[in-house]
C-alpha positions in Angstrom: 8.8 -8.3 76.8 7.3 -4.5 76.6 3.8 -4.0 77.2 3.5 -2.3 73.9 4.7 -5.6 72.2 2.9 -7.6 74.3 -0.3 -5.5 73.2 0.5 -5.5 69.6 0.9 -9.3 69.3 -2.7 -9.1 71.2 -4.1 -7.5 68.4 -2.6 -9.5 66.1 -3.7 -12.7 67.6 -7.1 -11.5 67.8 -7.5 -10.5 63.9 -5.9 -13.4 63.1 -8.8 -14.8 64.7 -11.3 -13.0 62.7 -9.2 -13.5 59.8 -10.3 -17.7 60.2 -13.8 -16.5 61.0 -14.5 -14.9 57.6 -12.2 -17.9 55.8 -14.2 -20.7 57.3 -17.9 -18.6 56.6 -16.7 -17.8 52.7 -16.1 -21.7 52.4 -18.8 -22.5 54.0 -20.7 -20.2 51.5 -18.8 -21.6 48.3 -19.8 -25.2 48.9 -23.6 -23.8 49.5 -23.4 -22.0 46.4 -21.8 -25.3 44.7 -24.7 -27.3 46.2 -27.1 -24.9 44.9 -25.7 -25.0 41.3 -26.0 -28.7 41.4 -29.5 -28.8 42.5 -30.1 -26.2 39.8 -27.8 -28.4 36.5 -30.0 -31.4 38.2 -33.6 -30.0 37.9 -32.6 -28.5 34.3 -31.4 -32.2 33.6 -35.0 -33.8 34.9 -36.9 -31.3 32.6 -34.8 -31.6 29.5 -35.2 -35.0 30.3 -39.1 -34.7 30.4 -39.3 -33.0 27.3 -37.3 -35.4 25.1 -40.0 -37.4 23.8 -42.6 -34.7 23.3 -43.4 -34.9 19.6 -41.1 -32.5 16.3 -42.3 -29.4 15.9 -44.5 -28.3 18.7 -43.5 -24.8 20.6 -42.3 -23.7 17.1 -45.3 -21.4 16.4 -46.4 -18.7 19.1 -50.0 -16.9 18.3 -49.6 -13.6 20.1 -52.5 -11.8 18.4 -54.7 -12.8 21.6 
């Protein structure tokens, strides 16, 4: 085996290597963002929750003349 191949597979090798490195952290990103989403859908599910009994018709009418 030539030095020049033996360099080259070397290389390869090591961005292979860097290859996993970003693959593993853009997983590990995508199930934080997933996590994050669900917190999110969960806390807009406790406040739609909270405001189901409030009585008809109030929010309906906005003064802004103040």
């Amino acid at each position: 085996m030539d030095p020049t191949s033996l360099a080259a597979a070397m290389a390869g090798a090591q961005m292979s290597n860097v290859q996993m490195a970003i693959a593993a952290k853009m997983l590990r990103m995508n199930a934080d963002a997933a996590s994050a989403i669900v917190q999110v859908l969960d806390a807009a599910q406790q406040n739609l929750a909270s405001l189901a009994n409030v009585a008809a018709g109030v929010g309906q009418n906005l003064n802004i003349t103040a």
